[in-house]
N, C-alpha and C positions, 0 to 999 in steps of 0.2 A: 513209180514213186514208192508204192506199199510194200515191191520186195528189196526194196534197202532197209525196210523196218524191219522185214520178219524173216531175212536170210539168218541160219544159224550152220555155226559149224561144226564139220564132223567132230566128233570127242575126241580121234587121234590127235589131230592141228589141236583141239585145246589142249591135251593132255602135255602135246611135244612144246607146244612154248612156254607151259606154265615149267617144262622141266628147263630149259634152256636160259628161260628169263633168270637176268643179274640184277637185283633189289640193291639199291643205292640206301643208306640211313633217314631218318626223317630229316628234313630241307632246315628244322631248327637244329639239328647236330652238325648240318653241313655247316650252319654260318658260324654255330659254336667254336668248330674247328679251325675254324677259319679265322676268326679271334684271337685264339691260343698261339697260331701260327704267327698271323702277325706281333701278338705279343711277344710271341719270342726273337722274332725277328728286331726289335727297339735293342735285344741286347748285343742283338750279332753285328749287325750297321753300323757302321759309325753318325753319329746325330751330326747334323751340317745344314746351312740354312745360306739362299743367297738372298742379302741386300731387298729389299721392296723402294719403288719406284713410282712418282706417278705418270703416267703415260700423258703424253700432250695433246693425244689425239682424241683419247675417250676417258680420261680425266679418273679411269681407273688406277687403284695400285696394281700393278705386275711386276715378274722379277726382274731384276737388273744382272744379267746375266755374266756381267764380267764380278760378281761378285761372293762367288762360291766359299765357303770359308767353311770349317770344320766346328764346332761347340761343344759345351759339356754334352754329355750322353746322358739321357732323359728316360730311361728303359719303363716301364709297364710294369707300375706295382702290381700286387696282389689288390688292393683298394683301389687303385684307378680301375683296374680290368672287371669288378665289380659293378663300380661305376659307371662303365661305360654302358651297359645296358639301357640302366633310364636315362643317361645320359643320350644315346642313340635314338630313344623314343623322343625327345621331349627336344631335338635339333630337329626330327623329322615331325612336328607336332600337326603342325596344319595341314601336310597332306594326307597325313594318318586322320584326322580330324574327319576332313573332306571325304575321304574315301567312305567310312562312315554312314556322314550323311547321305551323301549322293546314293551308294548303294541302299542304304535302307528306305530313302523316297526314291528309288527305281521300284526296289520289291514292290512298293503299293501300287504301282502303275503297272506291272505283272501280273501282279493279284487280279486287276480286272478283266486280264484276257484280252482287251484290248488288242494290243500288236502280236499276240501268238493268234488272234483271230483274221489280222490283216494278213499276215505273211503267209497261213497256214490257206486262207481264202488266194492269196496272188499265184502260192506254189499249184494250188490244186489246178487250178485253170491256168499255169503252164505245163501244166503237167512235163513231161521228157526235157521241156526249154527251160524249167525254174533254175537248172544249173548255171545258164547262162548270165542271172542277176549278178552272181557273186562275182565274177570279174569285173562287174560293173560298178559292186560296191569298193572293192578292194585299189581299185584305180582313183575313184573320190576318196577315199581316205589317204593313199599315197598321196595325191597331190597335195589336200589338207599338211598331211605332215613334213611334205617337201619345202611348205610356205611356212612351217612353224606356226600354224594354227592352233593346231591341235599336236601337242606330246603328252605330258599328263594326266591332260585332261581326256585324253584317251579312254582311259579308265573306267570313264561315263559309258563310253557304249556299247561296252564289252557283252553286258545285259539283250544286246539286241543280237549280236553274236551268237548266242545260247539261246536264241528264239531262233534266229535262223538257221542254226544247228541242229536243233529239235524237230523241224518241220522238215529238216530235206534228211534224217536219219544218220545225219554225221555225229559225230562225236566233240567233245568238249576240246577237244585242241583244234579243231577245225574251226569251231565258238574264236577263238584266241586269236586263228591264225587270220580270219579274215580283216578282223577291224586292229589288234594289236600291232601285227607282223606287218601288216600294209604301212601303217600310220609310219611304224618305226624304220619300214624300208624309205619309206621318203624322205623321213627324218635325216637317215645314215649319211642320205646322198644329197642333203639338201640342196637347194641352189641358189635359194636367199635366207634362211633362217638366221634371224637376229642374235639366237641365243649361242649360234657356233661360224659359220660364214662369217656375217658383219660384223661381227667382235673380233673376231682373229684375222679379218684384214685390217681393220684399225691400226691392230696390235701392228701386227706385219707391216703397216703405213703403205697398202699401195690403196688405190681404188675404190672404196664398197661396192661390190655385186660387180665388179671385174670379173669377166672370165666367164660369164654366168651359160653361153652357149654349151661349153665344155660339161659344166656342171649338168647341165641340165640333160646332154645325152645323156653321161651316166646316170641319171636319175632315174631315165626312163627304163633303162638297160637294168635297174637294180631292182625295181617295181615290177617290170613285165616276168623279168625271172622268176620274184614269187609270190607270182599269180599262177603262175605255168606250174611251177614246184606244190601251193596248196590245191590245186586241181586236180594234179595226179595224184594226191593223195585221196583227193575226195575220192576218185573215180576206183583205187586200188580198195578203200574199205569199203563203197558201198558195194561192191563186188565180192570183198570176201572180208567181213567183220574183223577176224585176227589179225588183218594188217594192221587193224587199230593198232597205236605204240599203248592205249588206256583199257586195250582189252585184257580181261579177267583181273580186271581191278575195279575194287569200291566207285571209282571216280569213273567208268563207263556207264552209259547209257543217261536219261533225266527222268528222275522218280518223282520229282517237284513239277512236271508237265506232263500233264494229260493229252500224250500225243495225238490219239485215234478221236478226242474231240473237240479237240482243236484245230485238226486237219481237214476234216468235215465239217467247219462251223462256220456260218454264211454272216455276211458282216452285216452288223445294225447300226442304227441311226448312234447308239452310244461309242462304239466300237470305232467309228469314224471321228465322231467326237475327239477321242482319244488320242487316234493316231497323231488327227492335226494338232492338239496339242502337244503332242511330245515333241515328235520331230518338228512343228515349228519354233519349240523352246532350243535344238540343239539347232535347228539352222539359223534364230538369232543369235544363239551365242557364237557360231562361229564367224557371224559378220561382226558380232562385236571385239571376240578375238583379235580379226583380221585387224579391224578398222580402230579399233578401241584400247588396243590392248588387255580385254578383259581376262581374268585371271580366270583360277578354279573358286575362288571365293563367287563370279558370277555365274557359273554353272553350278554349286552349292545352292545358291538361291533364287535359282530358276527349277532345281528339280523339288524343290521342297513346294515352289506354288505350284509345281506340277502333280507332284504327287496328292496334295490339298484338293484339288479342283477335279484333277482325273478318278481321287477316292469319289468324292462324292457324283461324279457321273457318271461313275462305274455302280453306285449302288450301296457303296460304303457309309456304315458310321463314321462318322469320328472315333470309337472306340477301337472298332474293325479299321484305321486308319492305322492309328496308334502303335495297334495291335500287328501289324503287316511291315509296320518301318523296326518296329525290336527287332521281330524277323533277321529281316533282310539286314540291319546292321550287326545280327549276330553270327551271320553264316560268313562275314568277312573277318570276324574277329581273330582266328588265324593268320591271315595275309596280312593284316595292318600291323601286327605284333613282328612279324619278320621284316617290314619297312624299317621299325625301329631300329631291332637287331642286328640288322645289313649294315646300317650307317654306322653303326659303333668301330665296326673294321676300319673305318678311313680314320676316325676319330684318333682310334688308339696309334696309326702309323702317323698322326699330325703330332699328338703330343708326345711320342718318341720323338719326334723330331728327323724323319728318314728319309722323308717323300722328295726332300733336294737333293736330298745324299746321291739316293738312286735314278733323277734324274741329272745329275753332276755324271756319274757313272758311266753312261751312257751317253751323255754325250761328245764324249773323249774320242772313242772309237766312230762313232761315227764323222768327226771332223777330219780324220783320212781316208773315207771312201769316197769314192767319185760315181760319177753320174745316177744311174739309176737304179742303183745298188741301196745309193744312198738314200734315196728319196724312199724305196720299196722299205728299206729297214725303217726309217723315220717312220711309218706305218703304220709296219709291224711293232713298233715299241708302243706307239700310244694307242693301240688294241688293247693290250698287255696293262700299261699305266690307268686306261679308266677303269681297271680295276680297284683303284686305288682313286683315282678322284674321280668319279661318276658324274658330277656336275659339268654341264657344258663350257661354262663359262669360268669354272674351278679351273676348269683343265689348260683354257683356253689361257688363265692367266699367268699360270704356272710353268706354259711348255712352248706356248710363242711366242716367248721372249728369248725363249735358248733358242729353238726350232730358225728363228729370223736369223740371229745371224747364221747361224751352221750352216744356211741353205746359201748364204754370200760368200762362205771360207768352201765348200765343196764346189763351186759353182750351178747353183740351181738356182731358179729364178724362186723369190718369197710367194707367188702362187703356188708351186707345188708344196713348201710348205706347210701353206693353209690348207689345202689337198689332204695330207699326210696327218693332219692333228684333227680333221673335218669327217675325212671314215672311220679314222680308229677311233674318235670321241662318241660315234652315234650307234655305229652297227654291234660293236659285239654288248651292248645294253640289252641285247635280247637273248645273250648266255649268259650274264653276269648275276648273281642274288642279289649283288650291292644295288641293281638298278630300281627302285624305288615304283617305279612306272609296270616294270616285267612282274615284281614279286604280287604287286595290289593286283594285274590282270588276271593274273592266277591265282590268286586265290576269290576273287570274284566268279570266277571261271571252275573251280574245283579241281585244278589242274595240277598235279604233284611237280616240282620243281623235275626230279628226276626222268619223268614222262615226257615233258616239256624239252629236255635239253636233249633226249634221243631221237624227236622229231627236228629241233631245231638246227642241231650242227653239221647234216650236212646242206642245210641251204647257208649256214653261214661261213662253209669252208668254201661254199662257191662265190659267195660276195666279196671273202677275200682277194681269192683269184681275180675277180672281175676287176678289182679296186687296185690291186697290182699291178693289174695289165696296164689301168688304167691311168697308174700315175707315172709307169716305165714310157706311155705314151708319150705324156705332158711332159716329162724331162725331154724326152727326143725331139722333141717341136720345139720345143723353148716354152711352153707354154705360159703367158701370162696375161 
């Protein structure tokens, strides 16, 4: 275990990647740009908007797809694109809110050393085995996120991620990949989530939780993969440091944890205390979740009596409470500011008015391809489109209402459909800035977007593939 802490590398290897490494802008200029673009894009599209509808099934508006029509052109002043800023902040208010709080009553529950004393006491005494936990963890959060439990709310325990980062000598994106990357791989491929499955079979009108065997391989297939993929990476950095994607950057190593004693620190009567409070706060919330539908508003305030109870049985004032939640709600204060920012991009493509245009566009060509051509592009496009509507259920209303019949005029059955709007709405949320969920983990995490997205895209070029194959399948079978 000690020499993944204290391997260092030769000066040559630092020297040749510090010359070779390509530095991407700060992640607030990327979404900047990304603003501007889409602003200009309001003047180049033509603004078009189809019909709204209420569906019989789920009593939602969705689009009424035979009703595409053309409008005035709404382009992106100079004062709306201003606007859009706090505008952006203040649509995304409550989980910028939440994130906040959660992470600043996490810091306090940190601060006691608590669970960097449990983990750092579990790994000693598996010594060479502690690696084996983490596939352990990373398959309990896949499932969590496959049942839609936990998305979001993820967020919350990205903090135990970076404890257990810290005690096995991995690095901060391994923090991310265990709890973030799991939750979202299950998520991608869910096989009953309410907020994308049973809503867009509604839509579609075939079944709820039809098909669910199908899904559910892939699920397991999209989960085991990366498990297998944040392994070998573990297994390549603790081996040789520079494989880090965060080596010779500010954001490697943890200065805020006192590793060598915390790794050596034998657990006490408080320390235990602790643990069971925390984790029994997040395993009632996730039966509440399940059973309750509890939101982040009940993880919010379950971490604040936790932080309350665990200061003071940790040893804490009040003052030193107080004092440890500013903290920790100030080291997130980057990442929640770019939650805001992220969302103004969708904003500004709703009040140009384009976001039909360009699924009008799109759907033209696709209504003269056949078989699983058609199904793989359908896919492929709303990979692409939740760039623009990030929301599960945004997406869901917006494109399986075209998506249903197209799959009746190509001939594919309305399950692969759901399929086609079900990967491309969940998985690439973990390369997207607009994702609300990806931007707060990382910056909880201390993880530069650009770091992030050099680890992340080749496990997500192979999810693709995987989800391709997967759905060229379900066409061949008829699948429904």
């Amino acid at each position: 275990m000690e020499e993944a802490k204290t391997v260092k590398a030769p000066e040559h290897l630092v020297q040749a990647k510090k010359a070779t490494k390509f530095k991407l802008p700060d992640t607030y200029l990327i979404i900047i740009g990304l603003m501007v673009f889409a602003a200009i894009l309001t003047y180049i599209i033509p603004a078009g908007v189809y019909d709204m509808k209420v569906d019989p099934a789920t009593g939602k508006k969705v689009v009424d797809a035979a009703t595409f029509h053309y409008i005035k052109s709404s382009p992106t002043s100079l004062l709306q694109f201003l606007l859009s800023f706090s505008r952006g902040l203040i649509k995304r208010n409550v989980i910028i809110l939440n994130v906040l709080l959660i992470c600043g009553c996490f810091h306090v529950v940190s601060e006691t050393k608590g669970l960097a004393h449990f983990f750092g006491y579990m790994i000693d005494r598996l010594h060479d085995k502690a690696l084996l936990i983490i596939p352990v963890i990373m398959a309990i959060f896949g499932f969590l996120g496959s049942t839609g439990a936990l998305v979001n709310s993820t967020i919350a325990f990205i903090t135990i991620g970076l404890v257990i980062a810290s005690q096995l000598g991995m690095d901060r994106v391994f923090a991310v990949a265990v709890i973030y990357l799991s939750t979202s791989a299950g998520y991608g491929s869910s096989f009953m989530s309410i907020y994308s499955v049973q809503l867009a079979q509604q839509i579609a009108d075939i079944p709820v939780l039809s098909g669910t065997e199908f899904r559910i391989v892939v699920s397991i297939i999209i989960v085991a993969v990366s498990i297998v993929y944040t392994m070998l990476y573990c297994f390549r950095v603790r081996k040789d440091p520079t494989k880090s994607v965060l080596w010779g950057t500010t954001a490697w190593g943890f200065d805020d944890v006192d590793m060598n004693a915390q790794f050596n620190a034998t657990l006490s009567i408080r320390d235990i205390i602790i643990c069971i409070l925390t984790f029994g706060s997040f395993g009632l919330f996730v039966y509440g979740a399940l059973k309750y539908k509890w939101g982040q508003d009940m993880m919010t305030a379950m971490m604040v009596f936790t932080a309350i109870v665990g200061g003071k049985v940790g040893g804490m004032t009040f003052t030193e409470i107080a004092k440890h939640y500013v903290e920790g709600a100030r080291k997130v204060l980057y990442g929640v500011m770019l939650i805001g920012f992220a969302n103004s991009i969708s904003l500004i493509l709703q009040d140009g008015k384009i976001i039909h245009t360009i699924i009008h566009a799109v759907s033209i060509p696709l209504s003269h391809m056949s078989g699983a051509m058609a199904g793989i592009v359908m896919f492929w496009f709303n990979l692409i489109f939740n760039f623009l509507v990030p929301s599960a259920t945004g997406q869901a209303a917006i494109v399986m209402p075209i998506m249903t019949p197209l799959a009746d005029v190509v001939g594919l059955t309305r399950q692969v459909a759901v399929l086609a709007y079900q990967y491309g709405d969940g998985l690439s949320n973990t390369i997207f800035p607009v994702s609300s969920s990806l931007v707060a983990s990382l910056a909880i995490a201390g993880v530069p977007f650009d770091r992030w997205l050099k680890f992340q895209l080749p496990l997500f070029t192979i999810w693709t593939v995987i989800c391709s194959v997967a759905i060229g399948i379900a066409v061949v079978t008829g699948y429904h």
